[in-house]
C-alpha positions as CSV (number, residue, x, y, z in Angstrom):
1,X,67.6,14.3,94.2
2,X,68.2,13.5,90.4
3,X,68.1,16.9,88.2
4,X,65.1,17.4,86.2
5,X,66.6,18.7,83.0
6,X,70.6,17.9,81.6
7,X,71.5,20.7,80.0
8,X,74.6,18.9,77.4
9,X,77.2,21.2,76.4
10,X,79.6,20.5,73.4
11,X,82.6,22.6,73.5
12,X,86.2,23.0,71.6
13,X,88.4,26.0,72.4
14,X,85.7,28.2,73.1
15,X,87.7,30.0,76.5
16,X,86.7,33.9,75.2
17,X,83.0,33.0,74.7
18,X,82.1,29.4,77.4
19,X,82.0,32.2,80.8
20,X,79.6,34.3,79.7
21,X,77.7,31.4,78.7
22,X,77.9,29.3,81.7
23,X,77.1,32.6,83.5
24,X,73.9,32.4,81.7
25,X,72.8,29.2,82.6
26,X,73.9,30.0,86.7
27,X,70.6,32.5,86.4
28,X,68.5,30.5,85.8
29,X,64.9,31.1,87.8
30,X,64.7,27.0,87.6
31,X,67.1,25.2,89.5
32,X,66.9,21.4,89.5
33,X,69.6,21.0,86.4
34,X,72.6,19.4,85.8
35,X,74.6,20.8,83.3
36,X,77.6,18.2,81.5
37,X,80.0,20.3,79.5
38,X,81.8,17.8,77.0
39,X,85.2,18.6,76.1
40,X,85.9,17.5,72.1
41,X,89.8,17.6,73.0
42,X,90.2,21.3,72.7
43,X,93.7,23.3,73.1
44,X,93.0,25.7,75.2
45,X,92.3,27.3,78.7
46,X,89.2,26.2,78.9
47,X,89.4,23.7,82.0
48,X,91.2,26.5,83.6
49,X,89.1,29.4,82.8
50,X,85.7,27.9,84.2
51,X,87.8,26.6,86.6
52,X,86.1,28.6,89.8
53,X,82.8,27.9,88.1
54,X,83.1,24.3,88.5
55,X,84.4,24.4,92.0
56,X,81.4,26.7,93.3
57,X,78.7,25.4,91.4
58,X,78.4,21.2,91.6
59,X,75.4,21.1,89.0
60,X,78.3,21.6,85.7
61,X,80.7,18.6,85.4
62,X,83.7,19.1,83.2
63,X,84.1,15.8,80.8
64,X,86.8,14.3,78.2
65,X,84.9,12.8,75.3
66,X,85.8,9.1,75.3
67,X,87.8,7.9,72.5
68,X,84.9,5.3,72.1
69,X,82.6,8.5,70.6
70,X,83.8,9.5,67.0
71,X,85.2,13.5,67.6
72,X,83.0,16.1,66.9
73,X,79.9,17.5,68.3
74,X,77.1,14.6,67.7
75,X,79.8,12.3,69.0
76,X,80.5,14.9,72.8
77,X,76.4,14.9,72.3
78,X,75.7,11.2,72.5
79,X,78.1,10.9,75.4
80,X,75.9,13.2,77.3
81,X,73.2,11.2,76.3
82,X,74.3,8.3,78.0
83,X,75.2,10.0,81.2
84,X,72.4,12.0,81.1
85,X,70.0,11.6,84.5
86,X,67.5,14.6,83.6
87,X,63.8,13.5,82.7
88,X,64.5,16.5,80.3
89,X,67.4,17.3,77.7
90,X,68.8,20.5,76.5
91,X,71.4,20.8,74.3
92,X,72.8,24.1,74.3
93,X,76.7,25.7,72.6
94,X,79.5,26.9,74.2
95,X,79.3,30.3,73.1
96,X,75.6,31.5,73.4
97,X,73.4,33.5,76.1
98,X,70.3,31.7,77.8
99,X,67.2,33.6,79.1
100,X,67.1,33.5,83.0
101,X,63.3,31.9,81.8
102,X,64.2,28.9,79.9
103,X,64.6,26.4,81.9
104,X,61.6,26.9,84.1
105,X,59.2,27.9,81.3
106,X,60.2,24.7,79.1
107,X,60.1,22.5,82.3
108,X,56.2,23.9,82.8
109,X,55.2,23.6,79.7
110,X,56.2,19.7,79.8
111,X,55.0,19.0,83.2
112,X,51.8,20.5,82.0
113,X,50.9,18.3,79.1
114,X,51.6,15.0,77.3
115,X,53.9,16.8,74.5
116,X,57.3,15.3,73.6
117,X,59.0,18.6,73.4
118,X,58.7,22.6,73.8
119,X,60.1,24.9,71.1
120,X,61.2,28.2,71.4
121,X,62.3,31.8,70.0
122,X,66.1,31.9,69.0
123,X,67.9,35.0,68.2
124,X,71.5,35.7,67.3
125,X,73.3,38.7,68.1
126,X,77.0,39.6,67.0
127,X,79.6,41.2,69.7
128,X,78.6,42.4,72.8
129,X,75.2,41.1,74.4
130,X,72.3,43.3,75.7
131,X,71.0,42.1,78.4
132,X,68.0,43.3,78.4
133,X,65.5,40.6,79.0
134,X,62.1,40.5,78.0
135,X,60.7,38.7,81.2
136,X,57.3,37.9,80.5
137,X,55.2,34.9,81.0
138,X,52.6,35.4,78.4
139,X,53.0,34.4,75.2
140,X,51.0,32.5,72.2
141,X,51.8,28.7,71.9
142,X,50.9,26.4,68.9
143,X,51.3,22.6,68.2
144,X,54.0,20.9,66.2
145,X,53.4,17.9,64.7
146,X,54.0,15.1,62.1
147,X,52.2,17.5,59.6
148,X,54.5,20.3,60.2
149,X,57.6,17.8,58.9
150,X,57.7,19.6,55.6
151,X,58.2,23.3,57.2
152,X,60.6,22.3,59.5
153,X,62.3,20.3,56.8
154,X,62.6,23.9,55.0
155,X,63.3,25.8,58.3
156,X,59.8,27.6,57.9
157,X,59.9,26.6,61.8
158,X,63.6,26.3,62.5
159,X,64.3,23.4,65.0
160,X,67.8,25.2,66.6
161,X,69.7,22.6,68.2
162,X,69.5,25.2,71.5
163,X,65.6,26.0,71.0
164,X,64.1,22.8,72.2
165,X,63.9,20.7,75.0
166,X,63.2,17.3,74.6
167,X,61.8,13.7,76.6
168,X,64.8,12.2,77.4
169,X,62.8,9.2,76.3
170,X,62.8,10.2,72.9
171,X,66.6,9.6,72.4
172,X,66.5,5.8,73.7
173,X,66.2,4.5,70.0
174,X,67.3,7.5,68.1
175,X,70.9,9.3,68.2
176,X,72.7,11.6,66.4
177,X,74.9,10.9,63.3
178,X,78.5,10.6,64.8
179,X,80.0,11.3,61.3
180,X,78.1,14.4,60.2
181,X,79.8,17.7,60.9
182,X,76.7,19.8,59.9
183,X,73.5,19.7,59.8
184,X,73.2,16.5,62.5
185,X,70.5,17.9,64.6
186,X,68.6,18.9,61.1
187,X,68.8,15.4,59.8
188,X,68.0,14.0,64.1
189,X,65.3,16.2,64.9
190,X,63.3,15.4,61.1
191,X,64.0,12.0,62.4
192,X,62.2,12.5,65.5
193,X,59.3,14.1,64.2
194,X,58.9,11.4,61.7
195,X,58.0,9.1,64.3
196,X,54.6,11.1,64.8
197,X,55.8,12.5,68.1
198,X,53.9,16.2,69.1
199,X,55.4,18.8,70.5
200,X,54.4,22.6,71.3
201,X,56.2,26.1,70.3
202,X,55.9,29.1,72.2
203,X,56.1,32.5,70.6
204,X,59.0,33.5,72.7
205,X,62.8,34.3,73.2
206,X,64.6,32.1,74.9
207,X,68.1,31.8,73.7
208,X,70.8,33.6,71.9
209,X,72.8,32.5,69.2
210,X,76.0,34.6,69.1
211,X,77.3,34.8,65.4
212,X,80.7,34.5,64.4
213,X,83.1,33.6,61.8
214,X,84.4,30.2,63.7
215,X,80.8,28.7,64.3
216,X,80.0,26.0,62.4
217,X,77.1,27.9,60.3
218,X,79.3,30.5,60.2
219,X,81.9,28.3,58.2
220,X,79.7,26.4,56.6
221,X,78.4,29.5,54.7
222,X,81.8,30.5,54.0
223,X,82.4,27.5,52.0
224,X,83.9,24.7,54.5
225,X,84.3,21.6,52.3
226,X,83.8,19.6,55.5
227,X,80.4,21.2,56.5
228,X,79.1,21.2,53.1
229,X,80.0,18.0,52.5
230,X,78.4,17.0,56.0
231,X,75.2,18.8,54.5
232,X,75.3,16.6,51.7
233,X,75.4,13.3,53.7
234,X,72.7,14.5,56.4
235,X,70.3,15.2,53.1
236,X,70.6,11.4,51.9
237,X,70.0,10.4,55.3
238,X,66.9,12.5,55.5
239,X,65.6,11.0,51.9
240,X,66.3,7.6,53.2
241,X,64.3,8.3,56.1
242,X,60.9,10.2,54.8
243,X,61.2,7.2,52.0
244,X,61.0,4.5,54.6
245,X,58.3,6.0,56.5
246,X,56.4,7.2,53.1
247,X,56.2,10.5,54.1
248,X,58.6,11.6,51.2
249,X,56.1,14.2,49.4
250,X,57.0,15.5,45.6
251,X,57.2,19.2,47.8
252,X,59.9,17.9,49.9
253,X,61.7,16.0,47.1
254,X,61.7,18.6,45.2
255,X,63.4,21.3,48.0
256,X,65.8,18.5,48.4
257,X,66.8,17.7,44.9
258,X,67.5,21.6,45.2
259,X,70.2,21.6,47.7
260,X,71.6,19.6,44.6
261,X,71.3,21.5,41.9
262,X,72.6,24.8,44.2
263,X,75.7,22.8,44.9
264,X,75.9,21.7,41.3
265,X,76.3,18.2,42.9
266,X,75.6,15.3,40.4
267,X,76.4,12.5,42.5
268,X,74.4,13.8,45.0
269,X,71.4,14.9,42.7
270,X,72.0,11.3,41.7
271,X,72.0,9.6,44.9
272,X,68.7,11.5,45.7
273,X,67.0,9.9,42.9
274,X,68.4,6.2,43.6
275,X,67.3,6.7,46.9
276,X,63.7,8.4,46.3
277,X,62.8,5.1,43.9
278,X,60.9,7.6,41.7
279,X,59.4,6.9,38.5
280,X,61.1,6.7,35.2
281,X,59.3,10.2,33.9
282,X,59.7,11.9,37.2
283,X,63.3,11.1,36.7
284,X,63.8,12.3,33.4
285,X,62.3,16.1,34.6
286,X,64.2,16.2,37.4
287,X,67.2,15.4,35.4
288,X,66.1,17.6,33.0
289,X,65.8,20.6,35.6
290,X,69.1,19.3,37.2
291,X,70.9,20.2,33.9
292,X,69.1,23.4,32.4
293,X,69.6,25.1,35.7
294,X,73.1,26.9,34.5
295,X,71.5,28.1,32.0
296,X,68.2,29.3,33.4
297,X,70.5,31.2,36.3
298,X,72.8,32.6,33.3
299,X,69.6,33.9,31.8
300,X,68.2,35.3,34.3
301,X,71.6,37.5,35.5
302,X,71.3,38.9,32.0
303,X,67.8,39.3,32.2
304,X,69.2,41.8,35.1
């Protein structure tokens, strides 16, 4: 009997966290998974320490990322794709905690209804975890849709990579970015959502992001030149996309062209514009804006 949902885990020398979070995913209250933990050539123990995991429990396989899939996680992510055999897909890290409920309240949810995908409550927790689950099956739900593409854009609703689940069938066309190290499941799941899928969130926890220095948000925010720069590339994609599709708005432009000005980046504010194809007077503002923005931040510090 094929699994109903593959649960695809990225992981890279995560042997003190990848137990506990395994664990997790053994207590589930839905069982029909298959769970494909993707190896992005890591150094350490961690073949050995889920070793007795693997043996007793046939639903997790232990994989090597191909050489033919570019290193990193969109790359382990897309290999899981295409050995994927779930009518379902979850993608979840290698160092989180998932509620015993996920699974089975995701899987109902999609069963009951023609939406495209269910999203979810994530927290984050640092250190030890409380396990102390909140294990009820009432909760509010609401519709996402094509019209929401502007507050998930600005992470008014945060689409997590581990607080959806997906169609499979949504992933035949569209794939993640093999060469972005951050940001690649921002810049995917705009992508998806762009092409008027609907989808429904439910006003509850499900998953717990543990926080730590060695995440990639965690080194993004401390100044990674590779995440950052990953941020920058997934932000030209999006443009490119909402441009295509005319769904680029002045609002979202706008947020956009302010990762630029934040980063003080002047090819990228720049490449924005090229890309946008906005009018000669729009330009000259934003450019305008782009430039006095030292100043106006110098202003207001003294203004302090």
């Amino acid at each position: 009997m094929n699994p109903t949902v593959t649960i695809i885990m990225a992981t890279y020398n995560r042997a003190y966290f990848i137990v506990e979070t395994l664990q997790s995913i053994q207590k589930q209250t839905y069982l029909n998974w298959e769970c494909l933990i993707v190896d992005d050539g890591g150094t350490d123990n961690t073949r050995e320490v889920i070793s007795s995991i693997l043996e007793k429990d046939n639903r997790f396989q232990y994989l090597k990322r191909p050489t033919t899939y570019k290193k990193g996680l969109p790359g382990c992510r897309n290999y899981g794709l295409d050995l994927a055999k779930g009518t379902y897909i979850i993608f979840f890290d290698d160092d989180d905690i998932v509620h015993p409920q996920n699974l089975e309240i995701c899987v109902n949810e999609l069963n009951n209804n023609q939406y495209s995908f269910c999203r979810y409550i994530r927290e984050v927790f640092f250190e030890k975890f409380d396990y102390n689950y909140n294990l009820t099956k009432e909760y509010k739900s609401n519709i996402i849709s094509i019209h929401d593409l502007e507050k998930v854009l600005k992470n008014e609703i945060p689409l997590n990579s581990c607080s959806v689940m997906w169609r499979k069938e949504l992933f035949l066309k569209d794939r993640f970015v093999e060469n972005l190290m951050y940001a690649e499941e921002w810049e995917l799941y705009l992508r998806l959502l762009s092409n008027n899928i609907k989808g429904i969130t439910i006003d509850k926890c499900l998953f717990y992001g543990r926080k730590h220095s060695k995440s990639n948000t965690g080194e993004y925010y401390l100044g990674n030149p590779i995440r950052i720069n990953s941020k920058k590339e997934a932000i030209k994609l999006v443009v490119k996309n909402l441009k295509t599709k005319n769904l680029l708005t002045e609002s979202i432009l706008k947020h956009l062209i302010g990762f630029a000005i934040s980063f003080r980046d002047t090819q990228l504010f720049k490449d924005i514009v090229e890309i946008s194809k906005i009018t000669f007077k729009k330009r000259v503002f934003l450019t305008f804006k782009f430039y006095r923005y030292p100043f106006w931040k110098f202003y207001k510090k003294l203004e302090k």
